[in-house]
C-alpha positions as CSV (number, residue, x, y, z in Angstrom):
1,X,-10.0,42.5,-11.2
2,X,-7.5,41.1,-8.5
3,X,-4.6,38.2,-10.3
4,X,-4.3,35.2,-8.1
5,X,-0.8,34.9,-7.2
6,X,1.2,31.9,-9.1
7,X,1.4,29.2,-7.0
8,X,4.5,28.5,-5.7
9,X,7.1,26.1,-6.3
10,X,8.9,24.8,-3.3
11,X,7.5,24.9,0.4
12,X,9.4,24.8,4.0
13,X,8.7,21.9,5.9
14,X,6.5,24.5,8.3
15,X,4.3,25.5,5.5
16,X,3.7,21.6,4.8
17,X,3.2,21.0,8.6
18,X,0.6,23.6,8.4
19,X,-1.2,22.4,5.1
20,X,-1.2,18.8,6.2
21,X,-1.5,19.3,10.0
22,X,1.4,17.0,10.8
23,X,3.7,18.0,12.7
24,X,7.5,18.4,11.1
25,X,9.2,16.0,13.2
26,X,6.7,13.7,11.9
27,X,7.4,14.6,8.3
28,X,11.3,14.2,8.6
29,X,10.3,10.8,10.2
30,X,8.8,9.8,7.3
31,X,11.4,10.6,5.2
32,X,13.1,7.9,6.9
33,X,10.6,5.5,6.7
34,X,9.1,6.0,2.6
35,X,11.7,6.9,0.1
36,X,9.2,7.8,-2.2
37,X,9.1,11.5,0.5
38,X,12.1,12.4,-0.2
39,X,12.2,16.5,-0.7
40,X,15.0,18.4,-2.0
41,X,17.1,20.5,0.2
42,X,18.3,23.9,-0.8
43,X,21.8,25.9,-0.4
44,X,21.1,26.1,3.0
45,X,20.2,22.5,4.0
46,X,16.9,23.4,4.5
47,X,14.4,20.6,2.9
48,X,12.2,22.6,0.2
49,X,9.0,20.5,-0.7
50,X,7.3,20.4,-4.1
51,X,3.1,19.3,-4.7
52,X,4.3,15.7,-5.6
53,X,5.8,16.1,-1.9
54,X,2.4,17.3,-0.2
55,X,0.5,14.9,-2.0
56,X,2.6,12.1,-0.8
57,X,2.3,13.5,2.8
58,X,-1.3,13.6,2.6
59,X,-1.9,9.8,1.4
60,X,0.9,8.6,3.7
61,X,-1.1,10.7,6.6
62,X,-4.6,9.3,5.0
63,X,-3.0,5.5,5.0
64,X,-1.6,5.5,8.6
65,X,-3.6,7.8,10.6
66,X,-7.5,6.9,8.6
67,X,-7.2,3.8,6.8
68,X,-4.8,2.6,10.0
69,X,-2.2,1.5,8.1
70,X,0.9,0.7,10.3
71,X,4.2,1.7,8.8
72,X,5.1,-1.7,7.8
73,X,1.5,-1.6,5.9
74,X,1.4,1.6,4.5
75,X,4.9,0.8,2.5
76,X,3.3,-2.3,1.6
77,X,0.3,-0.5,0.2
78,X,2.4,2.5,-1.4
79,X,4.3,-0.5,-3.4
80,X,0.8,-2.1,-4.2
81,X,-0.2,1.0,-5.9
82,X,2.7,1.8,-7.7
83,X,4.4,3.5,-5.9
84,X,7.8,2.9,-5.8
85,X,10.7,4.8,-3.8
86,X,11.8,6.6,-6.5
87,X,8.7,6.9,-8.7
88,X,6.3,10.3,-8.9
89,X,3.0,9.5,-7.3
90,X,0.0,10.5,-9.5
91,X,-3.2,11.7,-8.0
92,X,-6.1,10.2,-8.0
93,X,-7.8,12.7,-11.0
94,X,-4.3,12.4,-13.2
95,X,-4.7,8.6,-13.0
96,X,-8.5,9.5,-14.2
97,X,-7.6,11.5,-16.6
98,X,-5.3,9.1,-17.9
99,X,-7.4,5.9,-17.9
100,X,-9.7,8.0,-19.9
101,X,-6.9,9.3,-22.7
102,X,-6.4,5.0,-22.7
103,X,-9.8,4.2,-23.2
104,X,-9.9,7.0,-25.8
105,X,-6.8,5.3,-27.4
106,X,-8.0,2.0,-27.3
107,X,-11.6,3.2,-29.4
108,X,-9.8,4.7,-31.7
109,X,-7.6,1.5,-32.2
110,X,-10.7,0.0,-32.1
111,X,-12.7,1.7,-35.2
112,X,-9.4,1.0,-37.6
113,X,-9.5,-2.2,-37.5
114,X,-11.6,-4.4,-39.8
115,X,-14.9,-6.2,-38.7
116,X,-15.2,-9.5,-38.7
């Protein structure tokens, strides 16, 4: 039986270009534009991107480029959503999964307390 191999860690910006299909230049524009993309760089100065990163690039690419968000909109959209410049963006399944733990919460608060 063939082991997957662990998924990496960091990513160059070509490997996100590649994933994402945008091109770098674009990526290190929006760096400028959303401080909530903000990868890390490493010794070298090279910008190392993490899967918070890449799924940031890929709603900022879905926002401007199919929902036709402008720039101006898409920040004003990002904040709508929660996401703030220097918060962690959560996906759509771990906001999901965490509306259900809530919900499960809530029940459960829900059965302790007397009827009436």
């Amino acid at each position: 039986m063939k082991r997957k191999p662990p998924a990496k860690v960091y990513y160059s910006i070509t490997e996100i270009a590649e994933q994402t299909d945008v091109k770098p230049h674009v990526l290190r524009y929006w760096e400028s534009e959303f401080g909530c993309l903000s990868p890390k760089k490493n010794r070298a100065g090279n910008r190392v991107y993490q899967e918070k990163d890449i799924k940031m690039v890929r709603l900022i690419k879905d926002l401007l480029y199919d929902e036709g968000y402008t720039i101006a909109g898409a920040k004003k959209k990002l904040n709508r959503k929660g996401v703030l410049e220097d918060a962690t963006l959560f996906s759509v399944q771990d906001e999901s999964d965490l509306i259900r733990s809530i919900k499960g919460d809530l029940e459960d608060l829900l059965r302790t307390l007397p009827e009436g």
